[in-house]
CHARMM internal coordinates of N, CA and C (Angstrom, degrees):
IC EDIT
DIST 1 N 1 CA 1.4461
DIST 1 CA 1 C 1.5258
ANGL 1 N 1 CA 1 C 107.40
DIST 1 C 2 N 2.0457
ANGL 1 CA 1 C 2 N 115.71
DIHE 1 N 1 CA 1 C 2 N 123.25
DIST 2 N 2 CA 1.8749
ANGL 1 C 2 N 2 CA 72.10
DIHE 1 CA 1 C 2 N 2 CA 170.23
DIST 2 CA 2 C 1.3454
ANGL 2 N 2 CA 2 C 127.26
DIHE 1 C 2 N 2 CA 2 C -103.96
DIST 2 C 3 N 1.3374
ANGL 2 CA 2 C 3 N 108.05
DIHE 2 N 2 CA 2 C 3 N -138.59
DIST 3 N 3 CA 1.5974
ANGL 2 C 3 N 3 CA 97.96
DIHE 2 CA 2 C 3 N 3 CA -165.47
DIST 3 CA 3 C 1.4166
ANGL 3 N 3 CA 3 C 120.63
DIHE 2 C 3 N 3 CA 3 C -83.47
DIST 3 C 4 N 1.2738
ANGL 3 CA 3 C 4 N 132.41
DIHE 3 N 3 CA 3 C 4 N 4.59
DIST 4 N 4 CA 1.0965
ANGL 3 C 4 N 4 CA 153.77
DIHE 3 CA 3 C 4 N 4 CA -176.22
DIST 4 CA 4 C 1.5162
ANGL 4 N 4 CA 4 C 107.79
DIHE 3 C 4 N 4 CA 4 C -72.58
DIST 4 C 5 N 1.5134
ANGL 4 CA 4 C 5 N 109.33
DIHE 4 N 4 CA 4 C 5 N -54.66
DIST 5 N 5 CA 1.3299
ANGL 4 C 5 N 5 CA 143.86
DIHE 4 CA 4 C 5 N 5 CA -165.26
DIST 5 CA 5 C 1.3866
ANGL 5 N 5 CA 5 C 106.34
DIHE 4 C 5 N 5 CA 5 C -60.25
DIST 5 C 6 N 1.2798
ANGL 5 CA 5 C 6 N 101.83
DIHE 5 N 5 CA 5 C 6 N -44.87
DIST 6 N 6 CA 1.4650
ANGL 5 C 6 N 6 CA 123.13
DIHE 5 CA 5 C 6 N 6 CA -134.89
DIST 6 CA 6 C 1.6594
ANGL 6 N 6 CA 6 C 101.85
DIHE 5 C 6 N 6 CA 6 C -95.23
DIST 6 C 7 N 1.7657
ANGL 6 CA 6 C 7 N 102.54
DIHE 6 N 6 CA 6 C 7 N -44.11
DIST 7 N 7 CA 1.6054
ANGL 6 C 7 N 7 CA 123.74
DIHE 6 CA 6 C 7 N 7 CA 144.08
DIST 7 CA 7 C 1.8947
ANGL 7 N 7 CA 7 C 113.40
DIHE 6 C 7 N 7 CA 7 C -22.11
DIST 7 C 8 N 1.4955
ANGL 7 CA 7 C 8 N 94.76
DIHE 7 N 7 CA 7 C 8 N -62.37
DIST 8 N 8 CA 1.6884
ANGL 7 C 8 N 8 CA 108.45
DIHE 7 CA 7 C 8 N 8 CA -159.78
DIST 8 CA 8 C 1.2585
ANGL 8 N 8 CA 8 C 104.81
DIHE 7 C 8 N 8 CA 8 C -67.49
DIST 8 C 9 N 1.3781
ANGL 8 CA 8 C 9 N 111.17
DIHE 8 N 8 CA 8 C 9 N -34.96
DIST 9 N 9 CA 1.6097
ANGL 8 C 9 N 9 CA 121.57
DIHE 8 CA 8 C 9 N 9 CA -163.07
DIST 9 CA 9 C 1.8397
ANGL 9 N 9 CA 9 C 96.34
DIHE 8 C 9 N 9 CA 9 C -74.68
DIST 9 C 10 N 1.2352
ANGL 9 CA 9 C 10 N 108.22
DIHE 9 N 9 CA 9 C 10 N -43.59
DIST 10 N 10 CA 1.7164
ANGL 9 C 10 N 10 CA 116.62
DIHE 9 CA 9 C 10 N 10 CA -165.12
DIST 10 CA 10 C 1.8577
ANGL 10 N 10 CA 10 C 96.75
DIHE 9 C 10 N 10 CA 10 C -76.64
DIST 10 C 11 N 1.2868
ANGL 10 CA 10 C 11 N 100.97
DIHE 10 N 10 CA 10 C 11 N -20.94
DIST 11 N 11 CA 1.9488
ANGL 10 C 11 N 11 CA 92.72
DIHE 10 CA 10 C 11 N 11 CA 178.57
DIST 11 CA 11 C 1.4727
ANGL 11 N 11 CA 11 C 100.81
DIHE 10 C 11 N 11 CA 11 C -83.20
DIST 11 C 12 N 1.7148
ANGL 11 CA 11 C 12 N 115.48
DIHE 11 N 11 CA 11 C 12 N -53.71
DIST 12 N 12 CA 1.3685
ANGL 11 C 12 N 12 CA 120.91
DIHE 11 CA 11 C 12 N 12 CA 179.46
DIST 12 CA 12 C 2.3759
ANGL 12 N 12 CA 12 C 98.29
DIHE 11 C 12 N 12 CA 12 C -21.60
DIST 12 C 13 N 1.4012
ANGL 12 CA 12 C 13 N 87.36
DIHE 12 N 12 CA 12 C 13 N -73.36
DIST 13 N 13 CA 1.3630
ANGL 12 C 13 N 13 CA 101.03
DIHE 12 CA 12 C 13 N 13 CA -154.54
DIST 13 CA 13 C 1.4501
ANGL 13 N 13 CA 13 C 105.40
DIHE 12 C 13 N 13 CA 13 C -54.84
DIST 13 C 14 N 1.3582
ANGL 13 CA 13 C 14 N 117.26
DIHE 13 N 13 CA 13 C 14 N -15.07
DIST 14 N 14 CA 1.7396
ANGL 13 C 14 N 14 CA 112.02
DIHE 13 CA 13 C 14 N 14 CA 173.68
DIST 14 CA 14 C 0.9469
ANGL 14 N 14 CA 14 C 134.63
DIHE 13 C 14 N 14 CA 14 C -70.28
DIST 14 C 15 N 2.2814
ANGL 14 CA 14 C 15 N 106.60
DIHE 14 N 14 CA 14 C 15 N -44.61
DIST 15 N 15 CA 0.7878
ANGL 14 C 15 N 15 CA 95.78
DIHE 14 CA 14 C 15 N 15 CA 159.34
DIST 15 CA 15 C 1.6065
ANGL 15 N 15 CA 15 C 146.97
DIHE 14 C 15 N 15 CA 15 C -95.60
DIST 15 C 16 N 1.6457
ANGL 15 CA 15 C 16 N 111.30
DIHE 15 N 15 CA 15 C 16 N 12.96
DIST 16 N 16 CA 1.2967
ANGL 15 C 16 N 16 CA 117.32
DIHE 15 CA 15 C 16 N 16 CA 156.07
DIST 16 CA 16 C 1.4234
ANGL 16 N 16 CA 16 C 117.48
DIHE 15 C 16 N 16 CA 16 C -76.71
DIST 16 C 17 N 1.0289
ANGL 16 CA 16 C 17 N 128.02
DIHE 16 N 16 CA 16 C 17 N -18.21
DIST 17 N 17 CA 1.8797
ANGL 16 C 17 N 17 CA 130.83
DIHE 16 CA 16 C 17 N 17 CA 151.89
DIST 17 CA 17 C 2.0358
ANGL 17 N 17 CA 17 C 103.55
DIHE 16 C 17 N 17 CA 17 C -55.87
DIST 17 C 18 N 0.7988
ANGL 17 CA 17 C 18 N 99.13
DIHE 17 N 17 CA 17 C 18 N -61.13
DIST 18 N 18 CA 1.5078
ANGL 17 C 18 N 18 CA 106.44
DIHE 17 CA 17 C 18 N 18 CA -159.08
DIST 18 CA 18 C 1.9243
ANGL 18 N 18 CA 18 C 92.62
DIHE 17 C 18 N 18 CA 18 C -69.20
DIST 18 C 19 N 1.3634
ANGL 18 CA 18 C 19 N 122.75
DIHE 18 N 18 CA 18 C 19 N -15.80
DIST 19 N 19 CA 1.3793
ANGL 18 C 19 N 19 CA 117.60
DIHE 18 CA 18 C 19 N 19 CA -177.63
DIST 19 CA 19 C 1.5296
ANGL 19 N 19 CA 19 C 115.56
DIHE 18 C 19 N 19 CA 19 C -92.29
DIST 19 C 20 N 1.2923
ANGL 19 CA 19 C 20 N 90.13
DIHE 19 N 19 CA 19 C 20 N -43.17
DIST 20 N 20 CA 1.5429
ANGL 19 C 20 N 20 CA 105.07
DIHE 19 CA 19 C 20 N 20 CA 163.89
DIST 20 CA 20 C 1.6074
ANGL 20 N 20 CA 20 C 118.72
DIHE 19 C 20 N 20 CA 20 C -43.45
DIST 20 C 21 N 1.3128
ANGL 20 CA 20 C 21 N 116.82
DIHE 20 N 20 CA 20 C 21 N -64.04
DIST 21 N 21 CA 1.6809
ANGL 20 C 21 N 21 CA 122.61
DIHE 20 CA 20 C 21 N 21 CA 153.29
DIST 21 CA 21 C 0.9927
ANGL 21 N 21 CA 21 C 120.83
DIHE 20 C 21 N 21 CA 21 C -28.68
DIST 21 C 22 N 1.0689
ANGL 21 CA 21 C 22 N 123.59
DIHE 21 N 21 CA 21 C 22 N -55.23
DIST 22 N 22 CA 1.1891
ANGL 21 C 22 N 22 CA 126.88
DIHE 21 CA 21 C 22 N 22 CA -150.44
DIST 22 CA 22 C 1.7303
ANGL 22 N 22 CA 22 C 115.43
DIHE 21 C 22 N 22 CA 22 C -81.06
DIST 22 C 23 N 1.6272
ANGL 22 CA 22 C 23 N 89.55
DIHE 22 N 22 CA 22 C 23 N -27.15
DIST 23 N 23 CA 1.6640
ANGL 22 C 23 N 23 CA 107.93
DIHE 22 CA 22 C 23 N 23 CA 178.80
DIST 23 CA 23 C 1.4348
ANGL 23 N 23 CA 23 C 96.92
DIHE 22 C 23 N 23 CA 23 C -82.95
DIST 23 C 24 N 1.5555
ANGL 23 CA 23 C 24 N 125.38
DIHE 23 N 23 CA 23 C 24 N -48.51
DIST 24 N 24 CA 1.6407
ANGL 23 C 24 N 24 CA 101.02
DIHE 23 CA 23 C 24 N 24 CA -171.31
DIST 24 CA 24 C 1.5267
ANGL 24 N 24 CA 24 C 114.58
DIHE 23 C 24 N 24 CA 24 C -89.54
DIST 24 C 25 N 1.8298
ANGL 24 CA 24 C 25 N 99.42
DIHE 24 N 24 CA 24 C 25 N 17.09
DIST 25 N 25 CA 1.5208
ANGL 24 C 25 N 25 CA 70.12
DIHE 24 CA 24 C 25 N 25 CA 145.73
DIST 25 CA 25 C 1.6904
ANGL 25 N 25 CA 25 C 127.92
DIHE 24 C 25 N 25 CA 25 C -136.07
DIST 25 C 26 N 1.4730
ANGL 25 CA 25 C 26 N 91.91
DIHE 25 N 25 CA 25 C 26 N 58.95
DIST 26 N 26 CA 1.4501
ANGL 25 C 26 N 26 CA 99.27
DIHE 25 CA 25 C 26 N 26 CA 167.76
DIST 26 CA 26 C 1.6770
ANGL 26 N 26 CA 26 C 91.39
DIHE 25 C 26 N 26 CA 26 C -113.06
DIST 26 C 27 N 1.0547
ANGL 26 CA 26 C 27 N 138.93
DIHE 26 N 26 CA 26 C 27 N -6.12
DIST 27 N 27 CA 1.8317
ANGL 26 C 27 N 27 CA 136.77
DIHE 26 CA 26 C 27 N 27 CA 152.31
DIST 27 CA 27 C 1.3034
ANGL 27 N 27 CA 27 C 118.13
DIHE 26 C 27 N 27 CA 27 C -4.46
DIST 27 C 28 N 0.9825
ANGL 27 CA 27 C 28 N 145.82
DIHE 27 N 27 CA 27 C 28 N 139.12
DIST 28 N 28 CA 1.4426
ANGL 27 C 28 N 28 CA 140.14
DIHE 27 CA 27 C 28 N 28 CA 157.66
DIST 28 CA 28 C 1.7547
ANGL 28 N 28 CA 28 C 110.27
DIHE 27 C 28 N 28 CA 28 C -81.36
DIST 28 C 29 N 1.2944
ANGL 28 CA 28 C 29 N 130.78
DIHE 28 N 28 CA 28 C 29 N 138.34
DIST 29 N 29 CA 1.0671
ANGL 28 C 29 N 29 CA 123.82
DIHE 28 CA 28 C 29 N 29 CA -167.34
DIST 29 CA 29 C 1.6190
ANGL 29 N 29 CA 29 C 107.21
DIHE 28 C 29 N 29 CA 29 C -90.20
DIST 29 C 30 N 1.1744
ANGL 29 CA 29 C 30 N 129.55
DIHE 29 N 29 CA 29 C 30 N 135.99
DIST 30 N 30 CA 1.1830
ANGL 29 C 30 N 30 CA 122.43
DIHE 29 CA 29 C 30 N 30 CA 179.00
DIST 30 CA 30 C 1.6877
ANGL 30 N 30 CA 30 C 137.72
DIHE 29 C 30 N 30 CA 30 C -59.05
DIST 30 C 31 N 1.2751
ANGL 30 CA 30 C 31 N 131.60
DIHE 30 N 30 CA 30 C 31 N 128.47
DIST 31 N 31 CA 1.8368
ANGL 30 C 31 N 31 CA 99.92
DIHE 30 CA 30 C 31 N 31 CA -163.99
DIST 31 CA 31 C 1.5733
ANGL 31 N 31 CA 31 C 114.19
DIHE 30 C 31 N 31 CA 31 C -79.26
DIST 31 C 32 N 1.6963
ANGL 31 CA 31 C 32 N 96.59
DIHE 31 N 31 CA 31 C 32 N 158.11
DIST 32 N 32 CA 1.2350
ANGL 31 C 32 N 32 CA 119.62
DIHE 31 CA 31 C 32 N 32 CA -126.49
DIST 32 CA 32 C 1.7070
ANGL 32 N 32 CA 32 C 85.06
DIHE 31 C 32 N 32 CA 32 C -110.24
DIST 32 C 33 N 1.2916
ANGL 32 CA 32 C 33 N 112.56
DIHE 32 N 32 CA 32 C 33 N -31.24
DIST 33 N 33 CA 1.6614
ANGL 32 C 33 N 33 CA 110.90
DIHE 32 CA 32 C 33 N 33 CA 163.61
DIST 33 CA 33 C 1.5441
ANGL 33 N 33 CA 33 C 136.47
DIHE 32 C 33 N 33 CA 33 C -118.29
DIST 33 C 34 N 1.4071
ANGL 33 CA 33 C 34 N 94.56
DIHE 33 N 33 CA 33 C 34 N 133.06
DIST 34 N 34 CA 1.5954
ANGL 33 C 34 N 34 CA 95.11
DIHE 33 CA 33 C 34 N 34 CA -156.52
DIST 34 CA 34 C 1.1707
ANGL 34 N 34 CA 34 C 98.42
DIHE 33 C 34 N 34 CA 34 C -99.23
DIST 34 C 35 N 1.6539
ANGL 34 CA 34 C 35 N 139.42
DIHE 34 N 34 CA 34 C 35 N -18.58
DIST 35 N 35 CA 1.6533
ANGL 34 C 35 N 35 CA 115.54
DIHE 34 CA 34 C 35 N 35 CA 155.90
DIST 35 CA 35 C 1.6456
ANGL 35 N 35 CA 35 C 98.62
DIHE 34 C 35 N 35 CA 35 C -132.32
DIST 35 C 36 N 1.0975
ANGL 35 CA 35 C 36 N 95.17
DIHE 35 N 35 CA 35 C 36 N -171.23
DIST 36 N 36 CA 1.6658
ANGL 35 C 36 N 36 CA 97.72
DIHE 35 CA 35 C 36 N 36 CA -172.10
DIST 36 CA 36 C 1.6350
ANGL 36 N 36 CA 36 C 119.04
DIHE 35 C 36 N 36 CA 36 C -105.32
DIST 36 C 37 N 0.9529
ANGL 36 CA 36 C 37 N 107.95
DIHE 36 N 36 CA 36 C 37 N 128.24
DIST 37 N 37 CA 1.7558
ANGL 36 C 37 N 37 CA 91.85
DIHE 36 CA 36 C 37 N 37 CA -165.10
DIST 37 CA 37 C 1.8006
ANGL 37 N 37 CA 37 C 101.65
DIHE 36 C 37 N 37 CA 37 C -113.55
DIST 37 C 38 N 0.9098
ANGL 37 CA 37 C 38 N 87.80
DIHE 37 N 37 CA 37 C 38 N 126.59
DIST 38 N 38 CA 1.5779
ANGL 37 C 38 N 38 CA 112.03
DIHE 37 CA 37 C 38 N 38 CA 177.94
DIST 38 CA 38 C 1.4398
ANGL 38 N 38 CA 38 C 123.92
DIHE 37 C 38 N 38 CA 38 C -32.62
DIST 38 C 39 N 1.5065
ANGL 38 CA 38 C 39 N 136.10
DIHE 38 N 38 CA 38 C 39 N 153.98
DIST 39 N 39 CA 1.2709
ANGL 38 C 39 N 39 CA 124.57
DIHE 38 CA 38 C 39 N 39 CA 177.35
DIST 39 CA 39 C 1.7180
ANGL 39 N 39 CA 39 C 103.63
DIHE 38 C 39 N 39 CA 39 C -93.23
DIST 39 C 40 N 1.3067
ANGL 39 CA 39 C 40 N 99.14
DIHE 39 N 39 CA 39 C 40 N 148.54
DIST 40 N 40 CA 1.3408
ANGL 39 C 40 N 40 CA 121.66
DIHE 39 CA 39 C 40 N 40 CA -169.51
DIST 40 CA 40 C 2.1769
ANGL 40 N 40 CA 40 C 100.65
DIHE 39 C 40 N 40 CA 40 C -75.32
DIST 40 C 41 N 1.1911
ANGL 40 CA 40 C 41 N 108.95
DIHE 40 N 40 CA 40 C 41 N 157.60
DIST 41 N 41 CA 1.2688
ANGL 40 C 41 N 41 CA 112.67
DIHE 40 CA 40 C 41 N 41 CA 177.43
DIST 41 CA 41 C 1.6148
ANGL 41 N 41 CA 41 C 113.69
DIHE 40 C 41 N 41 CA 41 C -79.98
DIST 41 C 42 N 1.0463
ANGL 41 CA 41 C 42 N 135.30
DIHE 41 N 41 CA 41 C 42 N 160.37
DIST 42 N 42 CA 1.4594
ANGL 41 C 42 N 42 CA 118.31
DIHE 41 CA 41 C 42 N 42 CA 163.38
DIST 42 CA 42 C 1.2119
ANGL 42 N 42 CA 42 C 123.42
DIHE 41 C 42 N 42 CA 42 C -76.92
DIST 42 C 43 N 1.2097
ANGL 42 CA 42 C 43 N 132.75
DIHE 42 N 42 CA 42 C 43 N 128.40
DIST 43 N 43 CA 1.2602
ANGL 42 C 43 N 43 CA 152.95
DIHE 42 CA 42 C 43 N 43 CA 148.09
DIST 43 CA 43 C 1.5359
ANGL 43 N 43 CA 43 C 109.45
DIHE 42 C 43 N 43 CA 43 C 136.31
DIST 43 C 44 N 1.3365
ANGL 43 CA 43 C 44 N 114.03
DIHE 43 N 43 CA 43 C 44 N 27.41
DIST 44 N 44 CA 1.4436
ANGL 43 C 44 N 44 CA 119.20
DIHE 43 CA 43 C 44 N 44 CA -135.16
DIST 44 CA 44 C 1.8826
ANGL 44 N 44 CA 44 C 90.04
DIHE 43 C 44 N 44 CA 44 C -141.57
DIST 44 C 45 N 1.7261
ANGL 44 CA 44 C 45 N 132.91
DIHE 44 N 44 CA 44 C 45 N 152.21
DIST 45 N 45 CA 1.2469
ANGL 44 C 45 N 45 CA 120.24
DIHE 44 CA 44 C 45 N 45 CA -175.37
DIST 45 CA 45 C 1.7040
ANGL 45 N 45 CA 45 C 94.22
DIHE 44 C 45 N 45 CA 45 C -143.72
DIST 45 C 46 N 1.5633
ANGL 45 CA 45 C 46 N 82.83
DIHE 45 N 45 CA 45 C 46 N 167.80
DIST 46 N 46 CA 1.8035
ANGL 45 C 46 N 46 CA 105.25
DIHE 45 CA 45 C 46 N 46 CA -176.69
DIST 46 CA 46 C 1.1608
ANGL 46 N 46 CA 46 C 104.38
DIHE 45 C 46 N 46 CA 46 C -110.82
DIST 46 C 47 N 1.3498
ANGL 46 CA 46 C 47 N 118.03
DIHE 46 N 46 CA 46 C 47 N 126.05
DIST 47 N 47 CA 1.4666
ANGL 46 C 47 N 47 CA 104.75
DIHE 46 CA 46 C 47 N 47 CA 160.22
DIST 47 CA 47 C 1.7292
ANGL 47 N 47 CA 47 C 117.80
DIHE 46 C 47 N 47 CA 47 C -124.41
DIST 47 C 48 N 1.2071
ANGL 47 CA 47 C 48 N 111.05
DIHE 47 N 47 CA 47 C 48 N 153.33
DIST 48 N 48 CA 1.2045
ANGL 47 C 48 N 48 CA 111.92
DIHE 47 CA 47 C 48 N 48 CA -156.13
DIST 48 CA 48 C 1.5882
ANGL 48 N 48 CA 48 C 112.71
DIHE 47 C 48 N 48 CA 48 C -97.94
DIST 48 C 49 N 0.9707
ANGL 48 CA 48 C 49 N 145.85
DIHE 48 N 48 CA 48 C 49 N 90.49
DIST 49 N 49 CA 1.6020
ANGL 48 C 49 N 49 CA 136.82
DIHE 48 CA 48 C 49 N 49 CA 168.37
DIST 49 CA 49 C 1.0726
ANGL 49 N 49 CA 49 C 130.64
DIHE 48 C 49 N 49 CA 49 C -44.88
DIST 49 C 50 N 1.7958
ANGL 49 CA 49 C 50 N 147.42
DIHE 49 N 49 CA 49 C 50 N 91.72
DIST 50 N 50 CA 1.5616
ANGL 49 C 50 N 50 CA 119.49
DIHE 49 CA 49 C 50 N 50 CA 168.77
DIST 50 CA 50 C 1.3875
ANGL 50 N 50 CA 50 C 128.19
DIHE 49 C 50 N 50 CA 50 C -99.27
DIST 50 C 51 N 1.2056
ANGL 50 CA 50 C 51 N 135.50
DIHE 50 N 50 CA 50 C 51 N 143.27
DIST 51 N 51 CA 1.2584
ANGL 50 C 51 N 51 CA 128.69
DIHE 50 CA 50 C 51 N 51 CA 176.29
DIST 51 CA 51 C 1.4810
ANGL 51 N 51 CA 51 C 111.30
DIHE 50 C 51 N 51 CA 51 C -84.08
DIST 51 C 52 N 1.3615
ANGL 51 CA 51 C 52 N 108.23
DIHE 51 N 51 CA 51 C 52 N 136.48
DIST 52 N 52 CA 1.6325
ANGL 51 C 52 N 52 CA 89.30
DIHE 51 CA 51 C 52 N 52 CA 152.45
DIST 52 CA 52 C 1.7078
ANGL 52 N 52 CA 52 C 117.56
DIHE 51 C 52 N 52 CA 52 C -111.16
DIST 52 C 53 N 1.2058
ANGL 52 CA 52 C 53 N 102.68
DIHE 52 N 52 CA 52 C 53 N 37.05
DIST 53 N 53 CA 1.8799
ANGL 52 C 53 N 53 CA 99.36
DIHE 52 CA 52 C 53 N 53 CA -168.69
DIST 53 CA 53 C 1.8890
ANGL 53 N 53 CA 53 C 78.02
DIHE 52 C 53 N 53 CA 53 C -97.11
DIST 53 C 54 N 1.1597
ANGL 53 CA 53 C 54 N 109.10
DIHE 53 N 53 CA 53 C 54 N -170.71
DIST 54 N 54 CA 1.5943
ANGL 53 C 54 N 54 CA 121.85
DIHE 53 CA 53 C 54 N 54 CA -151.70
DIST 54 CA 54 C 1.8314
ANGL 54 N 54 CA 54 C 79.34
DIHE 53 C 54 N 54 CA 54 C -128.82
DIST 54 C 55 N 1.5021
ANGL 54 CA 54 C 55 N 103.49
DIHE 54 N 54 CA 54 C 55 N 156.27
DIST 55 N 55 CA 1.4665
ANGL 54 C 55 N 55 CA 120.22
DIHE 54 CA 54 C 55 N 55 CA -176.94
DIST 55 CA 55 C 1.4684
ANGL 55 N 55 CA 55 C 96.20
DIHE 54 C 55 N 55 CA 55 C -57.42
DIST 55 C 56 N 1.6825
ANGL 55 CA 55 C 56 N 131.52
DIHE 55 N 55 CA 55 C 56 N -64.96
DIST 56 N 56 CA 1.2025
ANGL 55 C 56 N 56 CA 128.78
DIHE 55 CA 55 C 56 N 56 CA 175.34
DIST 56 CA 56 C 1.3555
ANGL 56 N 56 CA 56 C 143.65
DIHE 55 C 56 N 56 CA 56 C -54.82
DIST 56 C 57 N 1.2087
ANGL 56 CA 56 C 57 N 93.34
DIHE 56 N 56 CA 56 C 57 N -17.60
DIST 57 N 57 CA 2.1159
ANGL 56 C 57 N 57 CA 128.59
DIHE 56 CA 56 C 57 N 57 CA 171.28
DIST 57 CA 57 C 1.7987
ANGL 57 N 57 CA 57 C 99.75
DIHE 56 C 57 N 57 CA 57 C -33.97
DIST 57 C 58 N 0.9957
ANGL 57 CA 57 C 58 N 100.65
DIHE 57 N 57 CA 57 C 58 N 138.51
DIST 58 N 58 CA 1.8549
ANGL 57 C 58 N 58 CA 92.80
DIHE 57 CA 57 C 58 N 58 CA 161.19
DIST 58 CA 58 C 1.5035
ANGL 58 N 58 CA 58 C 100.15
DIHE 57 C 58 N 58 CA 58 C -102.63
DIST 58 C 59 N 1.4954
ANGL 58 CA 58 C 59 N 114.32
DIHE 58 N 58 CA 58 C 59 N 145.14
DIST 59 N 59 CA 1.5652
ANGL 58 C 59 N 59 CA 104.35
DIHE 58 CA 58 C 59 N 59 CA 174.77
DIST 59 CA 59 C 1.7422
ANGL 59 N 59 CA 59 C 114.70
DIHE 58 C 59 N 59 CA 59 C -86.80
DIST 59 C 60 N 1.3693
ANGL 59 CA 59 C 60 N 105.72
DIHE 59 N 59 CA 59 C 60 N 22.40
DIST 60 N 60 CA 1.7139
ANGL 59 C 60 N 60 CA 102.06
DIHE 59 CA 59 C 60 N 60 CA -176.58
DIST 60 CA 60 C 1.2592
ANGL 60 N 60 CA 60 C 106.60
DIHE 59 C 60 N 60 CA 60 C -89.61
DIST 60 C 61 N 1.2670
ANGL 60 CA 60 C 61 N 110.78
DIHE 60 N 60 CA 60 C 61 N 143.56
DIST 61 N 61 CA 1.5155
ANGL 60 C 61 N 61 CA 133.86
DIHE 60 CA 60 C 61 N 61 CA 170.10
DIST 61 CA 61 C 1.3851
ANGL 61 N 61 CA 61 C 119.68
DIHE 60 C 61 N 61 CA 61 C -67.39
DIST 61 C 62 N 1.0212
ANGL 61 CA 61 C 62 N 125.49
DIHE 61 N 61 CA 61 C 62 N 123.09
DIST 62 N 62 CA 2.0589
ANGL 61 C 62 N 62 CA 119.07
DIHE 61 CA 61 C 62 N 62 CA 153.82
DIST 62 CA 62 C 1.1428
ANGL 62 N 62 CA 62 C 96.41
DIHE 61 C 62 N 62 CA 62 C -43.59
DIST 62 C 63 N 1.2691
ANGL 62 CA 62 C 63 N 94.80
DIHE 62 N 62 CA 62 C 63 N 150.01
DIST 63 N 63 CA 1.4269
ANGL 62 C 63 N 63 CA 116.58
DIHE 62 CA 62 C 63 N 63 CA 150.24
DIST 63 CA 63 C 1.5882
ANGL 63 N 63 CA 63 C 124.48
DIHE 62 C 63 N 63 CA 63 C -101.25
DIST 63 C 64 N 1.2954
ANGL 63 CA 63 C 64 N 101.55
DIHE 63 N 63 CA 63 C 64 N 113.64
DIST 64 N 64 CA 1.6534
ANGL 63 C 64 N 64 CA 106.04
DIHE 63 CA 63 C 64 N 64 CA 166.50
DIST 64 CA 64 C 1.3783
ANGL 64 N 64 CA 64 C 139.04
DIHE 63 C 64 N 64 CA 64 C -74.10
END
COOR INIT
IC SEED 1 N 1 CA 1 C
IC BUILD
């Protein structure tokens, strides 16, 4: 290929990178809460739990 080519090919691909962006981010973001959780009382705390096992995950251990 020569180097001319090779130039066109590496701009081609930038700006379909840079278009691509540019489209997801006019996206609407999806909402982020699915019920509403209440305000806490004063003097009083939240704590937050996360899992990282997967919905289908079993949470049992091997045994060693």
């Amino acid at each position: 290929m020569a180097k001319g080519a090779a130039v066109q090919v590496r701009r081609f691909r930038g700006a379909a990178v840079a278009l691509l962006l540019a489209v997801a981010n006019c996206a609407q973001l999806p909402p982020t809460s699915a019920v509403v959780v209440p305000p806490i009382s004063s003097g009083a705390a939240r704590i937050w739990f996360y899992r990282d096992y997967e919905p289908y995950e079993t949470l049992a251990r091997p045994l060693c």
